[in-house]
C-alpha positions in Angstrom: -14.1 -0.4 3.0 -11.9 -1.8 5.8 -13.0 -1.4 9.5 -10.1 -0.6 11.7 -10.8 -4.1 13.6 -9.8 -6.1 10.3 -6.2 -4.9 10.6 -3.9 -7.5 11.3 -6.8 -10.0 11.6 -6.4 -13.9 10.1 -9.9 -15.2 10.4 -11.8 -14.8 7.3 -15.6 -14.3 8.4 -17.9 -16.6 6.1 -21.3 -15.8 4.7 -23.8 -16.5 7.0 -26.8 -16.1 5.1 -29.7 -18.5 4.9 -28.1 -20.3 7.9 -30.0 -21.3 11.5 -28.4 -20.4 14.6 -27.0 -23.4 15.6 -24.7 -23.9 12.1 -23.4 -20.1 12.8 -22.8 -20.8 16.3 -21.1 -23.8 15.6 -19.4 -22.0 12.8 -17.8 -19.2 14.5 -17.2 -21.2 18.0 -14.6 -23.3 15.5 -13.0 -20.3 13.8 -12.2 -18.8 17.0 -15.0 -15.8 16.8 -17.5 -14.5 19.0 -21.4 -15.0 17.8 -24.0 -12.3 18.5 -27.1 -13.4 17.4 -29.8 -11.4 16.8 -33.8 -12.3 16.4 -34.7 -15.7 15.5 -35.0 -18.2 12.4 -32.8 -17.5 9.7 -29.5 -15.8 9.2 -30.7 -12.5 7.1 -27.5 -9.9 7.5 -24.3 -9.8 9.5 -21.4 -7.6 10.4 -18.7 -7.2 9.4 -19.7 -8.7 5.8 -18.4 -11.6 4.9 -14.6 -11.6 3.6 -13.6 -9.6 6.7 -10.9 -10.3 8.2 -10.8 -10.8 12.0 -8.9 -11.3 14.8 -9.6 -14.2 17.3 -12.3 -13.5 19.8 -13.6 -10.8 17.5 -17.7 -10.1 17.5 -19.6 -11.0 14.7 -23.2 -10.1 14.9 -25.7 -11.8 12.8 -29.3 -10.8 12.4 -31.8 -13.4 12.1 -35.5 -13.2 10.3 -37.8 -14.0 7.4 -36.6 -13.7 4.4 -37.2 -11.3 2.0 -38.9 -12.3 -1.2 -36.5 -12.2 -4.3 -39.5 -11.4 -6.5 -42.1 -9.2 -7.0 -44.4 -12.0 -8.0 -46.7 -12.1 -4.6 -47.3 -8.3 -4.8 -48.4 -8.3 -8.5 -51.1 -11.0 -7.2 -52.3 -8.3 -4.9 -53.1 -6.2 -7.7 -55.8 -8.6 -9.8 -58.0 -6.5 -11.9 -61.5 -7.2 -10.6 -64.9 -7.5 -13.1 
């Protein structure tokens, strides 16, 4: 899907993810992009995606939070079988 601000854009928006403020601050400041940063601790989602193509100046909003846990292991603890 192509968002009607990627036309004609030249700045290829990385993937934030996992990353603190201050390294996607730094990050876009040097591309040439705008950062909106949303919440606090670590990069969690952004948009556009990365891959996106932007112009320079272009927002890029990034959303900041806990992690989500990639397994189920913590709630199958939650469900111990008592005697």
């Amino acid at each position: 899907m192509t968002l009607s601000v990627d036309e004609g854009g030249d700045i290829t928006v990385p993937d934030f993810s996992g990353k603190t403020m201050r390294e996607v601050t730094d990050e876009c400041l040097r591309l040439g992009l705008n950062p909106v940063l949303v919440g606090t601790s670590l990069a969690t989602g952004q948009t556009p995606a990365a891959g996106a193509k932007l112009k320079h100046g272009a927002k890029v909003t990034v959303e900041f939070g806990a992690a989500e846990p990639k397994s189920g292991k913590q709630q199958g603890k939650s469900q111990v079988t008592k005697k």
